[in-house]
N, CA, C and O atoms as a Tripos MOL2 file, in Angstrom:
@<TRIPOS>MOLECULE
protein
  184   183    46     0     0
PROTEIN
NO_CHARGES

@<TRIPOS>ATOM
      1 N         -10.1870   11.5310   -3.2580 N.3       1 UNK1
      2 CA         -9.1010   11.5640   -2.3070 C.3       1 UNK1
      3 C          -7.9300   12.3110   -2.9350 C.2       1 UNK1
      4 O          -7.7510   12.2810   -4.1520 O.2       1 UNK1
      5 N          -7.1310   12.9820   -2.1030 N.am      2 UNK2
      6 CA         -6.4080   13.9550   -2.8030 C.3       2 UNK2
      7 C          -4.8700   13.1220   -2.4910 C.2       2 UNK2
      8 O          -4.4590   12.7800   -1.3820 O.2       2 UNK2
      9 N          -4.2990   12.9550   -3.5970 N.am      3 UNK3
     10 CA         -2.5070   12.5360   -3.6960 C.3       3 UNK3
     11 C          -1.3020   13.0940   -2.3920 C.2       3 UNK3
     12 O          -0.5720   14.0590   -2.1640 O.2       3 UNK3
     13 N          -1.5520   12.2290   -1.9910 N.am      4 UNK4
     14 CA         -0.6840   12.3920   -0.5770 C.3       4 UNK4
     15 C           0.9430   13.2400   -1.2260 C.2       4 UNK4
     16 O           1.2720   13.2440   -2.4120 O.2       4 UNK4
     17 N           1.5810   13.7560   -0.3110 N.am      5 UNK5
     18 CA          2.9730   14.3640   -0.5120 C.3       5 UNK5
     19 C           3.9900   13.5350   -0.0090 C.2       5 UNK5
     20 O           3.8660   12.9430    1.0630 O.2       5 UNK5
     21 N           4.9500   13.4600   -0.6920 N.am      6 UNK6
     22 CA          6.4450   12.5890   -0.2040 C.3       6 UNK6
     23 C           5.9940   13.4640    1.4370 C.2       6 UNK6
     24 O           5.4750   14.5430    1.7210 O.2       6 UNK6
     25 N           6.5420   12.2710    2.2260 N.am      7 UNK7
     26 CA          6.7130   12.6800    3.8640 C.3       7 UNK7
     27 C           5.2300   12.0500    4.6430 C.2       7 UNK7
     28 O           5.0730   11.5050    5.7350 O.2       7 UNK7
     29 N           4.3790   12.3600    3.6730 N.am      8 UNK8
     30 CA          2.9200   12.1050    4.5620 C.3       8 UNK8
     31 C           2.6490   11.1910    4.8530 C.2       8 UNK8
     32 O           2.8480   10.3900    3.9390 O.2       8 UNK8
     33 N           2.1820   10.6750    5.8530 N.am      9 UNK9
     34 CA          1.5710    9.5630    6.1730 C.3       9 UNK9
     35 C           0.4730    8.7660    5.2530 C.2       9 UNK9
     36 O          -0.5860    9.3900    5.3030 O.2       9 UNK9
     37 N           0.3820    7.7670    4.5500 N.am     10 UNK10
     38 CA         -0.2980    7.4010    3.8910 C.3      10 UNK10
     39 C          -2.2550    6.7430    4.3730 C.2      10 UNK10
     40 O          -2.3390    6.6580    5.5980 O.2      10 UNK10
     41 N          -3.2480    6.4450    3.8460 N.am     11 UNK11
     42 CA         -4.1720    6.5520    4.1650 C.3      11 UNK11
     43 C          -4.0350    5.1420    4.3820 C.2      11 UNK11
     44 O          -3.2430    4.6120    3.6020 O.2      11 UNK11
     45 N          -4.5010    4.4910    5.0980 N.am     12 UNK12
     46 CA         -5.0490    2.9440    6.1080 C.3      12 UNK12
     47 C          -5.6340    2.3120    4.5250 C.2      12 UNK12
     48 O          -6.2380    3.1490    3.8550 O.2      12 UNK12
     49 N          -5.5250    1.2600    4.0630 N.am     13 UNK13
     50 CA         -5.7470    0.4170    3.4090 C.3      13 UNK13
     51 C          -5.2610   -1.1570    3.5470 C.2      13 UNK13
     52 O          -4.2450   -1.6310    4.0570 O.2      13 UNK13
     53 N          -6.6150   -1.9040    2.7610 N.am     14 UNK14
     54 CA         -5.6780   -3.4160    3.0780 C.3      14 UNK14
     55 C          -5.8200   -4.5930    1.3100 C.2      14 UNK14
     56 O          -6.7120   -4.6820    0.4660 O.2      14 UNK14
     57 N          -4.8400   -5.0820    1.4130 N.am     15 UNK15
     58 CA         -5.0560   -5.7940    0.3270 C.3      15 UNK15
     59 C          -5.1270   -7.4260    0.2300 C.2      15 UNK15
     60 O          -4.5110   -7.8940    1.1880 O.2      15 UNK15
     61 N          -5.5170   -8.1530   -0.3660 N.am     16 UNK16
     62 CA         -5.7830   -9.4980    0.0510 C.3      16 UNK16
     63 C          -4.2080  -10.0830   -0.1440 C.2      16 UNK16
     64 O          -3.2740   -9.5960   -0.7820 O.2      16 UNK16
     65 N          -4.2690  -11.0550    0.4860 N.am     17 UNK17
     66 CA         -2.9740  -11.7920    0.5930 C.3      17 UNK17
     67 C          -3.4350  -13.5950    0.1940 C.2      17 UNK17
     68 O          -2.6750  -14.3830   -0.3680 O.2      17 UNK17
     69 N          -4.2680  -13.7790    0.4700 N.am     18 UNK18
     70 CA         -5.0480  -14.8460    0.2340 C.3      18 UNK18
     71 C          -6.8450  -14.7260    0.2860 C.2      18 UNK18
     72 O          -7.4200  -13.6650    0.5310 O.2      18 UNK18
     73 N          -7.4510  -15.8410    0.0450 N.am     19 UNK19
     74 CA         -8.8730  -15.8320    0.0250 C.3      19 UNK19
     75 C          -9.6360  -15.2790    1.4720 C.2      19 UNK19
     76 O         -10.5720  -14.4830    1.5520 O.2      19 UNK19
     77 N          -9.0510  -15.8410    2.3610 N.am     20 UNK20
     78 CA         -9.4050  -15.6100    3.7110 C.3      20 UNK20
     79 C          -8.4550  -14.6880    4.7760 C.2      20 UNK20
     80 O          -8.5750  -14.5950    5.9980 O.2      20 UNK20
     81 N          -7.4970  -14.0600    3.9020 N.am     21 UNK21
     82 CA         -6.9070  -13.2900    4.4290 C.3      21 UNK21
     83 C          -6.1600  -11.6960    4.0610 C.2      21 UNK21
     84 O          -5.2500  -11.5000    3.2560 O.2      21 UNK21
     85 N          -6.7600  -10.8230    4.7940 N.am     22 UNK22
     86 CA         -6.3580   -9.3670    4.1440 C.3      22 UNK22
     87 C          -4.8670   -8.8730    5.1710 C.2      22 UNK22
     88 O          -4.6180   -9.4820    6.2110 O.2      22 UNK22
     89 N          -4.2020   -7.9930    4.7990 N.am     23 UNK23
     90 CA         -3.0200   -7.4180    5.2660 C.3      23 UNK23
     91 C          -2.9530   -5.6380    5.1970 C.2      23 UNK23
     92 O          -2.8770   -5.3600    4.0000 O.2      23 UNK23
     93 N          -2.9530   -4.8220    5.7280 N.am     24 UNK24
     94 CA         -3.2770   -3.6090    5.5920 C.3      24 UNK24
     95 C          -1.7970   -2.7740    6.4070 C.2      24 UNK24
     96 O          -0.9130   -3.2790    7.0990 O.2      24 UNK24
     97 N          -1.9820   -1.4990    6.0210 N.am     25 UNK25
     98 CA         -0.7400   -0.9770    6.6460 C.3      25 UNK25
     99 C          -0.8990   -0.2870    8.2380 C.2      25 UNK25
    100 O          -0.1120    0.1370    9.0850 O.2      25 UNK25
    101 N          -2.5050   -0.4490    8.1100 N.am     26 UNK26
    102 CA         -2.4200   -0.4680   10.3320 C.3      26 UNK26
    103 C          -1.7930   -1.9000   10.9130 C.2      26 UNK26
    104 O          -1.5860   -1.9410   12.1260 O.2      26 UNK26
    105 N          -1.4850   -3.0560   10.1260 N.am     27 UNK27
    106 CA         -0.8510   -4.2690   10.8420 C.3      27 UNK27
    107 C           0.2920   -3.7700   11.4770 C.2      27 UNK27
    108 O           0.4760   -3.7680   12.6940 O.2      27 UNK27
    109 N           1.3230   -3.1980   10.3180 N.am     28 UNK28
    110 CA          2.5940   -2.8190   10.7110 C.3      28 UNK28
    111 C           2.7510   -1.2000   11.5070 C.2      28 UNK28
    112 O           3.8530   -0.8000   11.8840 O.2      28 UNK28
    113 N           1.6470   -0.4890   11.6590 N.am     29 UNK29
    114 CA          2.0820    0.6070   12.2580 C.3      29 UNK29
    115 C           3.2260    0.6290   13.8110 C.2      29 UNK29
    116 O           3.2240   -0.5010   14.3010 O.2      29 UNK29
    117 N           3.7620    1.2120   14.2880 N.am     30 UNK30
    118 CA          4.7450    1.3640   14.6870 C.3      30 UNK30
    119 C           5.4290    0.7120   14.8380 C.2      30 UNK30
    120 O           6.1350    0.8610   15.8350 O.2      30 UNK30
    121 N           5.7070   -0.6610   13.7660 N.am     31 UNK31
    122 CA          6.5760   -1.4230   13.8110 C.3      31 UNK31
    123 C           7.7690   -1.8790   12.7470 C.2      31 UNK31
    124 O           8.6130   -2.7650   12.8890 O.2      31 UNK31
    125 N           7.5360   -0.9130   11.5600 N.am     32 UNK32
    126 CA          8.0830   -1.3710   10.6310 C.3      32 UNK32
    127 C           8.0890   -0.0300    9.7720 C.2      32 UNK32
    128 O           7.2250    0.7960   10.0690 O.2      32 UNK32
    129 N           9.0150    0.2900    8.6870 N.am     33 UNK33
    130 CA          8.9430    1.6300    7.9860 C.3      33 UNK33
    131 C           8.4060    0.5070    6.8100 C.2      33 UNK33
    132 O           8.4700   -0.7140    6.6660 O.2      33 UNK33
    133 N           7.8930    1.5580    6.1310 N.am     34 UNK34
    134 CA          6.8880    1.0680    4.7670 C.3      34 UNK34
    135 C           6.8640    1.7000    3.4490 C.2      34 UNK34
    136 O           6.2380    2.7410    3.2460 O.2      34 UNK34
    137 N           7.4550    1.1610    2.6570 N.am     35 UNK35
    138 CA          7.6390    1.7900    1.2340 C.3      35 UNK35
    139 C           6.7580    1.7450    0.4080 C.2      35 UNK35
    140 O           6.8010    0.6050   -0.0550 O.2      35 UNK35
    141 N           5.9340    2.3320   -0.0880 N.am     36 UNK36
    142 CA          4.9780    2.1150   -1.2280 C.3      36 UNK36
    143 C           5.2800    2.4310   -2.6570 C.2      36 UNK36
    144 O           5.1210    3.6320   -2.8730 O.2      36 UNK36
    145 N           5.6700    1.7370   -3.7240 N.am     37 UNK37
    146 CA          5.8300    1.9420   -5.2120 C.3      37 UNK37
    147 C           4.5640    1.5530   -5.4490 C.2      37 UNK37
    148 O           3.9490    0.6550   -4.8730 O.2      37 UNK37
    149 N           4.1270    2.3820   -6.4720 N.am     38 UNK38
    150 CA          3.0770    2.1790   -7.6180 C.3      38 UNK38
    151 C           3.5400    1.7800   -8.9290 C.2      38 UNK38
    152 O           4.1670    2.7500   -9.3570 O.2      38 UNK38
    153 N           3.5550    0.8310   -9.8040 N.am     39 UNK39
    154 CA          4.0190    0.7410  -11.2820 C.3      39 UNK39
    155 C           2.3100    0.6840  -12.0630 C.2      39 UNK39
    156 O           1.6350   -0.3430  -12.1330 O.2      39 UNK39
    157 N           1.9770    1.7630  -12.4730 N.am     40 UNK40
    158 CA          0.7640    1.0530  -13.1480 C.3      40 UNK40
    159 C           0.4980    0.6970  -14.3560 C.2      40 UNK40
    160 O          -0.5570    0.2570  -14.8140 O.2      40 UNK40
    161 N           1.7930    0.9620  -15.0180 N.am     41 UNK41
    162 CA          1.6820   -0.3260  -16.4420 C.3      41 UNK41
    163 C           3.1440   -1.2430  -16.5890 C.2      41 UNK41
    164 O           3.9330   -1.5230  -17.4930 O.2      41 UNK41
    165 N           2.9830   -1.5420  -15.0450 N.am     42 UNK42
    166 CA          3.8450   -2.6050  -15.2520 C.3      42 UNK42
    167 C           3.7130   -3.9880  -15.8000 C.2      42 UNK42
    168 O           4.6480   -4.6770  -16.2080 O.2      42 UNK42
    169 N           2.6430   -4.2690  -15.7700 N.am     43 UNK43
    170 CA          2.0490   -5.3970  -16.0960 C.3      43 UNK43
    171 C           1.1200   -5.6690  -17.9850 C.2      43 UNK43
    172 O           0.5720   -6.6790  -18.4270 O.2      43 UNK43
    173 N           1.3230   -4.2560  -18.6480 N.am     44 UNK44
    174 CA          0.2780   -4.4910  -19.4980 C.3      44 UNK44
    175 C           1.5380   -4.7260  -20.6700 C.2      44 UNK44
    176 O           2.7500   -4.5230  -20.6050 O.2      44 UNK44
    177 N           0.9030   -5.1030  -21.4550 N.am     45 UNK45
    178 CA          1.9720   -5.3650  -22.5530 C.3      45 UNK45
    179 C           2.2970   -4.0060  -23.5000 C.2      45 UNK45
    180 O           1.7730   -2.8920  -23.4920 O.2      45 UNK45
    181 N           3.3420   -4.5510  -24.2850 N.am     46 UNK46
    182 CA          3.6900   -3.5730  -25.0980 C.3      46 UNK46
    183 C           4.9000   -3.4460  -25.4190 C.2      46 UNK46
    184 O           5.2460   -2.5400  -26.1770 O.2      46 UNK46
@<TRIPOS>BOND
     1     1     2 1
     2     2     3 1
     3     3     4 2
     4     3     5 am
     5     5     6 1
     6     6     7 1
     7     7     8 2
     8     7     9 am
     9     9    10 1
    10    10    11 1
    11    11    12 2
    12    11    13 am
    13    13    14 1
    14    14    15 1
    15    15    16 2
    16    15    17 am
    17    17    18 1
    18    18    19 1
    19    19    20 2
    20    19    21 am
    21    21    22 1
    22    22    23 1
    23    23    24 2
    24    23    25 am
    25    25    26 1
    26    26    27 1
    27    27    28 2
    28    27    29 am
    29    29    30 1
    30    30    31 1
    31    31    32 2
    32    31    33 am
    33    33    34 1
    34    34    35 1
    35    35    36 2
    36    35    37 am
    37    37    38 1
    38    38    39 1
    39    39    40 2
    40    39    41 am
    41    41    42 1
    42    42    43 1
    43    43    44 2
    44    43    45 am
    45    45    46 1
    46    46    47 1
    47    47    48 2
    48    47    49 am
    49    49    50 1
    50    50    51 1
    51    51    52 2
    52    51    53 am
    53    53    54 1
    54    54    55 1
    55    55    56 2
    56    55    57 am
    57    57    58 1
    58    58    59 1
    59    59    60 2
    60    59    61 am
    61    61    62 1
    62    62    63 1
    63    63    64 2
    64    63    65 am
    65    65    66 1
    66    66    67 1
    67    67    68 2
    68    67    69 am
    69    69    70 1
    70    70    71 1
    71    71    72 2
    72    71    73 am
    73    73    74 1
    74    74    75 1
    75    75    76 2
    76    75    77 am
    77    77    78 1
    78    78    79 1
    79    79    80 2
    80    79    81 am
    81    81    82 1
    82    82    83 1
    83    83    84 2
    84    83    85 am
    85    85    86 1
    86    86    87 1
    87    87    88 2
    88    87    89 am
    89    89    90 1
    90    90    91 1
    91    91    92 2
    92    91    93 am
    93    93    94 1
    94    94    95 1
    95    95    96 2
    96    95    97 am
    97    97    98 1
    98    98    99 1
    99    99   100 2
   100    99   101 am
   101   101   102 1
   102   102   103 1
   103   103   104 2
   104   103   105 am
   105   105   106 1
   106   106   107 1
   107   107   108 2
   108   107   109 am
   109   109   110 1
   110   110   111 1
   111   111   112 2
   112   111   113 am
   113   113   114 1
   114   114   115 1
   115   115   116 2
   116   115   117 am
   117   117   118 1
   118   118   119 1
   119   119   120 2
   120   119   121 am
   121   121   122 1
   122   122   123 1
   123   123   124 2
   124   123   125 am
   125   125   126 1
   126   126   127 1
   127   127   128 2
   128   127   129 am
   129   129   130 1
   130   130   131 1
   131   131   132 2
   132   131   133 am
   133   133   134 1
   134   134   135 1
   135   135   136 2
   136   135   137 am
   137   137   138 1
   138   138   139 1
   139   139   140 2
   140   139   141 am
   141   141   142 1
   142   142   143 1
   143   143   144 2
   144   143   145 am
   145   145   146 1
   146   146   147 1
   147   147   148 2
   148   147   149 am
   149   149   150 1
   150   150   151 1
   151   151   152 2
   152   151   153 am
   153   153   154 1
   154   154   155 1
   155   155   156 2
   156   155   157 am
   157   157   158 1
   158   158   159 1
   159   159   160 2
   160   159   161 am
   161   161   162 1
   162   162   163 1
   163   163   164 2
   164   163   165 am
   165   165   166 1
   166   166   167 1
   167   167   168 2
   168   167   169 am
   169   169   170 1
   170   170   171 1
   171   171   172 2
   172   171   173 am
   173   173   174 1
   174   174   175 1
   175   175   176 2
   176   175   177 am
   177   177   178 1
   178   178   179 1
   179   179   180 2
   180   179   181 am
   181   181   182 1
   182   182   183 1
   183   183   184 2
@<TRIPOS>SUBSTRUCTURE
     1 UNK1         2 RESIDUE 1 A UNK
     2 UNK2         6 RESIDUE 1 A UNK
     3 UNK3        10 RESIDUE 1 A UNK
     4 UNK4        14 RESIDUE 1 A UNK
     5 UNK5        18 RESIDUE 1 A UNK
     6 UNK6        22 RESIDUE 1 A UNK
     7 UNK7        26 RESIDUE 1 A UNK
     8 UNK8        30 RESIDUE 1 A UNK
     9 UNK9        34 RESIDUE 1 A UNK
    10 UNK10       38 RESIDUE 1 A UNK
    11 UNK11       42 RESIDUE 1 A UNK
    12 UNK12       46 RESIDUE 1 A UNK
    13 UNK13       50 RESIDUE 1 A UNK
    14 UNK14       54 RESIDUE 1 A UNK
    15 UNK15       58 RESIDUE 1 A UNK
    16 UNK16       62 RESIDUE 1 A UNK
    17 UNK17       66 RESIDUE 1 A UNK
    18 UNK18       70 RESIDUE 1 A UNK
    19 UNK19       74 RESIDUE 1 A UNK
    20 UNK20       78 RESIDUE 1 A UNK
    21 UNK21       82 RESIDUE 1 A UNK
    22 UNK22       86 RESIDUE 1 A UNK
    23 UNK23       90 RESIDUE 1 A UNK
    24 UNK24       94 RESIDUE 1 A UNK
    25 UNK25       98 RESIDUE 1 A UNK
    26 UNK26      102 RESIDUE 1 A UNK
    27 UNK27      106 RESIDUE 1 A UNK
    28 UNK28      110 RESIDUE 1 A UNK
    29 UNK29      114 RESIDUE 1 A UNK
    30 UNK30      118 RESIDUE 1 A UNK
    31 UNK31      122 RESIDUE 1 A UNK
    32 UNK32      126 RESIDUE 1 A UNK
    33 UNK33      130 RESIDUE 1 A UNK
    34 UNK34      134 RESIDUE 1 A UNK
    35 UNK35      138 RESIDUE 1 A UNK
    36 UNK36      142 RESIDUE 1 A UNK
    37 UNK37      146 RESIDUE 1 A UNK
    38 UNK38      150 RESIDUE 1 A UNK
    39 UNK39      154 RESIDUE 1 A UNK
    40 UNK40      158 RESIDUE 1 A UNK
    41 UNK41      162 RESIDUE 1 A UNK
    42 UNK42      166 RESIDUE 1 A UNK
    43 UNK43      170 RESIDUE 1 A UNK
    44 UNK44      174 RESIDUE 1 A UNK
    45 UNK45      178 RESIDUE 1 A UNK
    46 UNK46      182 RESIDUE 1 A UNK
C-alpha cells in the first residue's frame, strides 16, 4: 500500500476497542473530522 499524502483521504480500517467490539473510520464518515498521529516508538523503551 502506498503512503497516503497530507490532504488524502485515508484508507477504511478498524481497530478493536474491546473483545467484542471493533471501531473503524467508516463509523464516523461524514460526521466527524479525524486526525490520525502515528508515534511508533512511543512505547518502546530507551
Amino acid at each position: 500500500m502506498a503512503m497516503p499524502n497530507v490532504g488524502e483521504r485515508a484508507p477504511d480500517f478498524a481497530l478493536p476497542v474491546s473483545r467484542e467490539q471493533k471501531v473503524g473510520l467508516k463509523d464516523y464518515l461524514g460526521q466527524k473530522n479525524i486526525v490520525l498521529a502515528f508515534y511508533p516508538l512511543d512505547f518502546t523503551g530507551g
